[in-house]
C-alpha positions as CSV (number, residue, x, y, z in Angstrom):
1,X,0.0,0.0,0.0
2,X,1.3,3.7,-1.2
3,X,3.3,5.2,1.6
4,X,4.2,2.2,4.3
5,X,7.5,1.9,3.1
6,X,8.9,4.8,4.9
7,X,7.3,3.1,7.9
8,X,8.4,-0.3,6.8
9,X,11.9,1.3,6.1
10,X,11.9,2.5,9.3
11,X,10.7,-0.4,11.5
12,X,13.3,-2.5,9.8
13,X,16.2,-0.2,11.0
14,X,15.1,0.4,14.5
15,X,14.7,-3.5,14.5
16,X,18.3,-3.7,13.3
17,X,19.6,-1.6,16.4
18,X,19.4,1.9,14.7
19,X,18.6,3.7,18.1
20,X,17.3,6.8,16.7
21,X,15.8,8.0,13.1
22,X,14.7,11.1,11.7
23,X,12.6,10.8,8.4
24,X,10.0,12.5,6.7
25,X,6.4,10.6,6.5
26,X,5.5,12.3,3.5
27,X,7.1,13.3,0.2
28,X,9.3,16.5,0.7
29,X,11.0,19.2,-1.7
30,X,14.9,19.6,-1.0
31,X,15.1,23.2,-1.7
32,X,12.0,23.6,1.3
33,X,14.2,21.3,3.5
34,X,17.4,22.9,3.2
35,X,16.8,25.5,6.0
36,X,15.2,22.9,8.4
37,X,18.1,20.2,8.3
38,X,20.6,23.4,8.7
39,X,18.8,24.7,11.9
40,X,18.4,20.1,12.9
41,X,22.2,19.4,12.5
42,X,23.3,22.9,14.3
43,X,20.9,22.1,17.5
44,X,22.7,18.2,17.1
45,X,26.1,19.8,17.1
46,X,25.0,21.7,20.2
47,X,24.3,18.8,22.0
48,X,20.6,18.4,21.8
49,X,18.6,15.1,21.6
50,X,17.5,14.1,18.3
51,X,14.1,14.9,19.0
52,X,14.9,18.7,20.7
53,X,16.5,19.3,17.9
54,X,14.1,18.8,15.1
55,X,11.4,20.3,17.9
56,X,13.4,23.4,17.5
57,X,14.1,23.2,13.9
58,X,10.4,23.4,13.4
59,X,9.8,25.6,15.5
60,X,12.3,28.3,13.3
61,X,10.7,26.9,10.3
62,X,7.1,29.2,10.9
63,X,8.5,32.2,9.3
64,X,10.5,30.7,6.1
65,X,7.1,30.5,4.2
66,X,3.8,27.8,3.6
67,X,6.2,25.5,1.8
68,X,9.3,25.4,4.2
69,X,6.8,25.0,6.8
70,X,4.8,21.9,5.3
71,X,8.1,20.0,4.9
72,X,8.9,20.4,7.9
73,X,5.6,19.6,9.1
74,X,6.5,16.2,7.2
75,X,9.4,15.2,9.7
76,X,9.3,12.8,12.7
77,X,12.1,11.4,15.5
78,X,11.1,8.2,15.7
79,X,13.0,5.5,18.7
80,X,15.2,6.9,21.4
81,X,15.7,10.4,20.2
82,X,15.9,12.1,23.8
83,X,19.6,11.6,24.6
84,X,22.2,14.0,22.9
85,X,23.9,11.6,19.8
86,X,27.3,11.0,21.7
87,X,30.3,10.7,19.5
């Protein structure tokens, strides 16, 4: 059925041992994404949990525009995304 596989996808690598995975659950445009995975990456590299992060990346998203903000809209932490990624 049209759109499981990103859930299939992802069941399949958090049943591998993948701890934590951030995907979008919808179809997204790159250039609408850009800004999002900029702002999700920086709050990573400042030692936020997966799932802060893309909360906050969001959250910065409401002012780029309808379209920047449906992408991100399209984005989930799915597993254990509430411990900072440790190196």
């Amino acid at each position: 059925m049209a759109g499981e596989e990103v859930l299939g996808l992802s069941t399949t690598l958090l049943g591998q041992g993948t701890p934590t995975l951030t995907a979008p659950v919808i179809p997204v445009p790159d250039g609408e994404t850009a800004t999002l995975m900029d702002a999700y990456h920086a709050g990573l590299a400042a030692g936020r949990s997966p799932a802060e992060a893309l909360a906050t990346a969001q959250q910065r998203t409401r002012d780029s525009g309808p379209a920047a903000l449906a992408a991100a809209a399209g984005f989930v932490c799915l597993g254990a995304g509430l411990a900072p990624l440790t190196s």
